[in-house]
C-alpha positions in Angstrom: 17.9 60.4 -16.8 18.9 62.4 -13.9 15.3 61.8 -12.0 15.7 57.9 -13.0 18.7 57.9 -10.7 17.1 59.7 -8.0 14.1 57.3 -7.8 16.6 54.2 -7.8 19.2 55.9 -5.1 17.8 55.1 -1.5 16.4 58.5 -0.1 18.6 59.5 2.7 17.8 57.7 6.2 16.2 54.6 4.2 17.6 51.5 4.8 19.2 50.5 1.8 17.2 47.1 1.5 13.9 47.0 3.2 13.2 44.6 6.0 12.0 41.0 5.5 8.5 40.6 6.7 8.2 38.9 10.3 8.3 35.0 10.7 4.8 33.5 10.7 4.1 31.6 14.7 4.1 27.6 13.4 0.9 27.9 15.4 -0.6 30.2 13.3 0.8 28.7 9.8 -1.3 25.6 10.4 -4.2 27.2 10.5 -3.7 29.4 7.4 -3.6 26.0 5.6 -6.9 24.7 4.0 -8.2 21.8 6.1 -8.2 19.8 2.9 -4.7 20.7 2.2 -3.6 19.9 5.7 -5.9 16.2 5.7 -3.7 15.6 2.3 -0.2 16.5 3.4 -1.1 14.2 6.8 -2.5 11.4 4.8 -0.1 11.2 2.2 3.1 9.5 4.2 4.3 7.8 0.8 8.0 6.3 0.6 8.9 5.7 -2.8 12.1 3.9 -3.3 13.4 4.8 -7.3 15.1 2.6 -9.7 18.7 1.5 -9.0 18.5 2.3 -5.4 18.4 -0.1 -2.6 17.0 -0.3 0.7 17.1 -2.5 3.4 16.0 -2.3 7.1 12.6 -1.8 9.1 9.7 0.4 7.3 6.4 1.4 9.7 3.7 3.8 9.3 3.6 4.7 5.9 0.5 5.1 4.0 1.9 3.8 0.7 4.8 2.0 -0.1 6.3 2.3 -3.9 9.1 -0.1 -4.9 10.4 0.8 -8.1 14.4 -0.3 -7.3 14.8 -3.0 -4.3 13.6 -3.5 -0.8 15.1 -5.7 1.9 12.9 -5.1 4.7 10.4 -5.9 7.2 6.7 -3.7 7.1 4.3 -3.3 9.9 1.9 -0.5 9.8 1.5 0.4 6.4 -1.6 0.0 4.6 -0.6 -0.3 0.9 2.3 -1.7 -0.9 2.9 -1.4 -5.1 5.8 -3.0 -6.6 6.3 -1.5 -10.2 7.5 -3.5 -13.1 11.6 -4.0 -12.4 11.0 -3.6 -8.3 11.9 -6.4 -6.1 10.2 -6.7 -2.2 12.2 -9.3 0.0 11.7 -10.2 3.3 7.8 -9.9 5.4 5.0 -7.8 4.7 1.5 -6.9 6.5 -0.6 -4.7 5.0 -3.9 -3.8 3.6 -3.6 -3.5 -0.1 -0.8 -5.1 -2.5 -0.1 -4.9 -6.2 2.3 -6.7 -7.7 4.1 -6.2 -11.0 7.5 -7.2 -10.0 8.8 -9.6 -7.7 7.8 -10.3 -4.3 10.0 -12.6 -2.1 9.6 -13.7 1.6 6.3 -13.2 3.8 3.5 -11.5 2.7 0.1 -11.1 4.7 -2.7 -8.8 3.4 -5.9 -8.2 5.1 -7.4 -7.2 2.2 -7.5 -7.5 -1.8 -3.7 -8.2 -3.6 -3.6 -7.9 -7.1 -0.7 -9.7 -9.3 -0.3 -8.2 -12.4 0.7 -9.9 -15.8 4.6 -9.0 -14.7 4.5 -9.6 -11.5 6.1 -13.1 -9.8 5.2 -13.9 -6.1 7.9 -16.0 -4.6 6.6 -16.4 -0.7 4.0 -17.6 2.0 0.9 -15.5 0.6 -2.1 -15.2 3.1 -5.1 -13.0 1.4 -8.7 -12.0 1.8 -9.1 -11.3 -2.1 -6.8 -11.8 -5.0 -6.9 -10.7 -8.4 -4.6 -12.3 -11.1 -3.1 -11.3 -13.9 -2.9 -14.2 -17.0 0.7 -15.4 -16.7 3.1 -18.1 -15.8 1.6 -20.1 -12.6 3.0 -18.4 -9.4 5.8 -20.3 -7.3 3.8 -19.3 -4.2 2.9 -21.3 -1.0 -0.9 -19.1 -0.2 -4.1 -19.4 1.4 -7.4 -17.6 1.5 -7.9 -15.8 4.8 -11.8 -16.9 5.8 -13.5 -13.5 6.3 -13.8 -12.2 10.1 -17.0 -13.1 11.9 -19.0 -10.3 12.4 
C-alpha cells in the first residue's frame, strides 16, 4: 500500500499537474483536416429552422434551407429550400431546388426542378423549369413554366 501512495504523490520538483500540450497555429489545423472533410464542412452551410420556432428577416448564402417551424423572410443566394410537413415559408424565394410538403406563401422562383409533395400547399407566384406533383387538392397558385435558356 505504502508504494501505491508513492507512485500517486508527485515526485518532488514535478509539477503537480502536467502541462497542457501547445495550441495548434489555425494555419496548420486546416491542413491536418482531410480535404474531403474540409470540402464537407465548407459545402454544408445548412440553416435549419425547428418546430415551434419562428424566424423572420433576410436569409443569403446558405446551401440548404430546412423549414420545419416558420419562416418570414426573403432568400437570395441559396440553392435549395425543403419545407417539411407542419413548416410554413412566407414571403420571396430564388433558388435552385424546392420541396414542398408544407405551406409556401408569397414569391417563389426556382431555376430548376420543385417538387410539391402530397402535403404540401403552394399559396404564391410560382415560376419553375421542372415540377413534380404530388396527387392532392389542386394548388391555389398563380405559376408559369420558365422556357429553358438558349444555349
Amino acid at each position: 500500500m505504502a508504494n501505491l501512495l508513492a507512485t500517486l504523490r508527485p515526485q518532488p520538483g514535478a509539477p503537480a499537474t502536467p502541462a497542457p500540450p501547445p495550441p495548434i497555429p489555425r494555419e496548420r489545423a486546416r491542413e491536418d483536416l482531410p480535404p474531403t472533410a474540409e470540402r464537407t464542412q465548407a459545402a454544408s452551410r445548412t440553416l435549419v429552422v425547428g418546430r415551434e420556432i419562428v424566424l423572420s428577416g433576410e436569409i443569403s448564402a446558405c446551401d440548404r434551407l430546412v423549414v420545419e417551424g416558420t419562416v418570414k423572410a426573403n432568400i437570395r443566394d441559396c440553392r435549395e429550400i425543403a419545407i417539411a410537413e407542419g413548416g410554413l415559408f412566407t414571403g420571396s424565394a430564388s433558388v435552385e431546388t424546392a420541396e414542398i410538403s408544407g405551406r409556401f406563401e408569397g414569391e417563389l422562383s426556382v431555376s430548376g426542378r420543385l417538387m410539391i409533395r402530397a402535403s404540401g400547399k403552394v399559396s404564391a407566384s410560382v415560376r419553375y423549369r421542372e415540377i413534380e406533383a404530388a396527387r392532392s387538392p389542386a394548388p391555389s397558385a398563380a405559376s408559369r413554366r420558365r422556357p429553358p435558356r438558349a444555349k
